[in-house]
C-alpha positions in Angstrom: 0.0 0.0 0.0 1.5 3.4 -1.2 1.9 5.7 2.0 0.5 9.4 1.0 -0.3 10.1 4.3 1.9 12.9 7.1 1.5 15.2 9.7 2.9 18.1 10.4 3.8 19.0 14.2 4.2 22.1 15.6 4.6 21.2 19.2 3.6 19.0 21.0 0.6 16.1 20.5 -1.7 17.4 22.7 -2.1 20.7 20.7 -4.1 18.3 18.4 -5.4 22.0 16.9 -2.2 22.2 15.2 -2.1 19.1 13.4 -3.2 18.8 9.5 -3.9 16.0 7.8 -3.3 15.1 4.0 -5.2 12.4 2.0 -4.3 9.0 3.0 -5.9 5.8 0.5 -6.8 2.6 2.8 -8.8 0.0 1.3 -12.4 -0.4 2.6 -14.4 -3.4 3.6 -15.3 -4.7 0.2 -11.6 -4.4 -0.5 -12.0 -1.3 -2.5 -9.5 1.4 -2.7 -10.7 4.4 -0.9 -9.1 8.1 -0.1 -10.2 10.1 2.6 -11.4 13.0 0.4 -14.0 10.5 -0.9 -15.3 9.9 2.8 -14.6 13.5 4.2 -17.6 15.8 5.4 -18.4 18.7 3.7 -18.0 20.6 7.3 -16.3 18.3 9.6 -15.2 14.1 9.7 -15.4 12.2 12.8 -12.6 9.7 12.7 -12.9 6.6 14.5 -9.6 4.5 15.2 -11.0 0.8 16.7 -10.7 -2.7 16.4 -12.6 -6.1 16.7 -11.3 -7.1 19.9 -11.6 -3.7 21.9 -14.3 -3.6 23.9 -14.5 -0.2 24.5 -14.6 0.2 20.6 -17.6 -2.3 20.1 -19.7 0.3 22.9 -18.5 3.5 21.4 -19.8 1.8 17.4 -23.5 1.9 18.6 -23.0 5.4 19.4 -21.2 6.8 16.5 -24.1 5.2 14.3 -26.6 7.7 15.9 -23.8 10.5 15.4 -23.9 9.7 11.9 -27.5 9.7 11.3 -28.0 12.9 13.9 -25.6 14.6 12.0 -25.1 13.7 8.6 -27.1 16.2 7.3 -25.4 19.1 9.0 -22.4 18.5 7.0 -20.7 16.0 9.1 -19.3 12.2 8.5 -18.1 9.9 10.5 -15.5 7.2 9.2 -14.2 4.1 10.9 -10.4 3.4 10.7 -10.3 -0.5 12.0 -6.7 -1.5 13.3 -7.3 -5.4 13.3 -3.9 -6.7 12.4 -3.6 -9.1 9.3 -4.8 -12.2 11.5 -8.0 -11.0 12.0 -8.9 -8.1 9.6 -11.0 -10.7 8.0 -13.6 -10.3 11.1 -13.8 -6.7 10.4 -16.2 -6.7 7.3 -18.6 -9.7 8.9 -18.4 -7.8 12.4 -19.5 -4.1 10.7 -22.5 -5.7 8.8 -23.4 -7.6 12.2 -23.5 -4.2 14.1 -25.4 -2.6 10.9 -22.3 0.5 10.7 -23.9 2.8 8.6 -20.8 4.7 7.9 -17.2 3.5 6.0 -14.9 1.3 7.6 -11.6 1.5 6.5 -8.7 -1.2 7.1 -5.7 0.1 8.4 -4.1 -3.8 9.3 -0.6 -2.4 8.6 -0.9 0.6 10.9 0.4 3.1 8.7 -2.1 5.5 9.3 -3.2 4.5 13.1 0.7 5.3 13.0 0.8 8.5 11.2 -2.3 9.8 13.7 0.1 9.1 16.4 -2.6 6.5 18.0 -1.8 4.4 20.7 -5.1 3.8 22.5 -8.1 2.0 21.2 -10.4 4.3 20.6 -9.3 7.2 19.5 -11.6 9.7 17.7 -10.9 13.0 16.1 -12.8 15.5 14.4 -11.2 16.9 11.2 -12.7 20.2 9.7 -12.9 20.9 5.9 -9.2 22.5 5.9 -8.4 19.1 7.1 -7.1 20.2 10.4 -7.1 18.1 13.5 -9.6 20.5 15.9 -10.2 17.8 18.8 -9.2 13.9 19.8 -10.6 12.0 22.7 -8.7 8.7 24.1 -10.8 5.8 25.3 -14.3 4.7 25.4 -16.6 5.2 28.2 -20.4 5.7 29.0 -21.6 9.4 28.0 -18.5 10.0 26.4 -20.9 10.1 22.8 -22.1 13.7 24.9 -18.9 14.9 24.6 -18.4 14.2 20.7 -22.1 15.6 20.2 -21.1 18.8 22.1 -18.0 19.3 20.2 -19.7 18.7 17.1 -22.5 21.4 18.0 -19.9 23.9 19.4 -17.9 23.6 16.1 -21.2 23.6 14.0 -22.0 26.6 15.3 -19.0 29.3 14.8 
């Protein structure tokens, strides 16, 4: 898989605000080829790092579903980045129709781009805006935490 994917940091990774993102090609759960442009929101991109065996993933999915049909239509997408390794990355596509994702799942089974977000906690979901800049990232999985991304989503919806 051709790499066409980098960061650039000024600072720090918690000033996630500085980070941009370019496009990045992963191939999707039918095996096609698919860039991030093709996936993007028109206004913002919720991006969901996960994986099959993460619990904390499987209760944040349900979640993210409703986040995509609440706000879909305000301009905003949410796409799922699976980190299954190549043992088990054929569980993703069987495991996304069983929980009915309505959004793309893309396989990152290498980790190039888990690697090139600078992930290393299952979850991890950002929100990207249209200029493709990194404006927030939340670690972890946990009970209300789909508040938090709704919030964020209506706070940046709204300036």
């Amino acid at each position: 898989m051709k790499k066409i994917f980098f960061f650039i940091f000024f600072g720090s990774f918690v000033a996630a605000s500085s980070q941009t993102v370019s496009n990045f090609v992963l191939d999707d759960i039918q095996n096609k080829s698919t860039d991030f442009k093709t996936v993007q929101g028109e206004k913002f991109t919720v991006v969901d790092f996960w994986a099959s065996w993460c619990k904390p993933c499987l209760k944040a999915i349900p979640e993210l579903i409703k986040i995509q049909e609440e706000f879909d239509a305000k301009g905003v997408k949410v796409v799922g980045i699976n980190a299954d390794g190549p043992r088990s990355v054929s569980k993703v596509g069987p495991l996304a129709n069983t929980l009915q994702i309505n959004y793309p799942v893309l396989l990152d089974f290498n980790g190039d781009v888990s690697r090139d977000f600078n992930v290393s906690n299952l979850p991890t979901i950002f929100i990207v805006d249209a200029n493709n800049k990194i404006v927030w990232y939340h670690e972890g999985y946990a009970a209300g935490d789909d508040e938090l991304i709704k919030n964020k989503l209506n706070e940046l919806l709204a300036k």
